[in-house]
N, C-alpha and C positions, 0 to 999 in steps of 0.2 A: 429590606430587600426580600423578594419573594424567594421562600424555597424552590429549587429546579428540581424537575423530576426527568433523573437522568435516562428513564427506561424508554428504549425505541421497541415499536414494533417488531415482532419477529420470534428467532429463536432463540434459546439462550445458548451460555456461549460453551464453545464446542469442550473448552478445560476446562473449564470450574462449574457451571451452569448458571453463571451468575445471570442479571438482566441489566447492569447497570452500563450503558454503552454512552460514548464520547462519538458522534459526527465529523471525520474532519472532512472538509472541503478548502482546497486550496489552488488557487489560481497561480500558476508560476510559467505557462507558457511554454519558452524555448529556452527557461533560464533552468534546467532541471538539470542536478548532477547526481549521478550514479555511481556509488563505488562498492568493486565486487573484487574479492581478490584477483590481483593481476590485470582488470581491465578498470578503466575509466570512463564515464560516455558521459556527456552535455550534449541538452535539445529537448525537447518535448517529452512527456512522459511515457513512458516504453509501457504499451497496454498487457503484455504480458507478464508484472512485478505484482498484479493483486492489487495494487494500490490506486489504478484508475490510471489514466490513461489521456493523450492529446497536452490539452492545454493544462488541466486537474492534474490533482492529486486529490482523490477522492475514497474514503475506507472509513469506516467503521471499525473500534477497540473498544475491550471491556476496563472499564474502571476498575473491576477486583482483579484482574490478573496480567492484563498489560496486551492480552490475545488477540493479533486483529482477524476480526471475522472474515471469511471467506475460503473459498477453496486451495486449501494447503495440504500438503505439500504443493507446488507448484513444478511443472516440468522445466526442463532447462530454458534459459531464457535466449532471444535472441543476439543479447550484450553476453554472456557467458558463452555461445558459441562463436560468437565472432561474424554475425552473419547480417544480412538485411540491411547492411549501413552502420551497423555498429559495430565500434573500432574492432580489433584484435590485441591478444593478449600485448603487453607492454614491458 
């Protein structure tokens, strides 16, 4: 079996500075469940979690530290406010 070489393009990562990144891409559509204390939501992927958005579930993580790349902290989301079609607290 061919050695992989885990390193993507880019920066390295924003905790450790490692280079070694995992791709995920994952198609789940309208079967996406959410859980955030006190709220629950299923349906497509809420674009504002970092993790991609619609039908995907789309992010890049580093192998040395488990960190997924992109912009974090994240502001409150639309399932944590209770707002734009996604439930209310429970």
């Amino acid at each position: 079996m061919a050695k992989r070489d885990y390193r993507l393009p880019g920066e390295p990562c924003q905790q450790c500075g490692g280079s070694r990144f995992a791709r995920v891409l994952a198609r789940c559509s309208d079967m996406c469940s959410i859980d955030i204390p006190g709220r629950t939501y299923h349906g497509y992927v809420p674009d504002d979690l970092g993790i991609g958005g619609g039908d995907d579930v789309n992010f890049d993580y580093c192998l040395d530290c488990g960190r997924i790349r992109g912009n974090f902290p994240r502001p409150p989301t639309r399932i944590e406010q209770g707002i734009d079609g996604h439930p209310r607290p429970r």
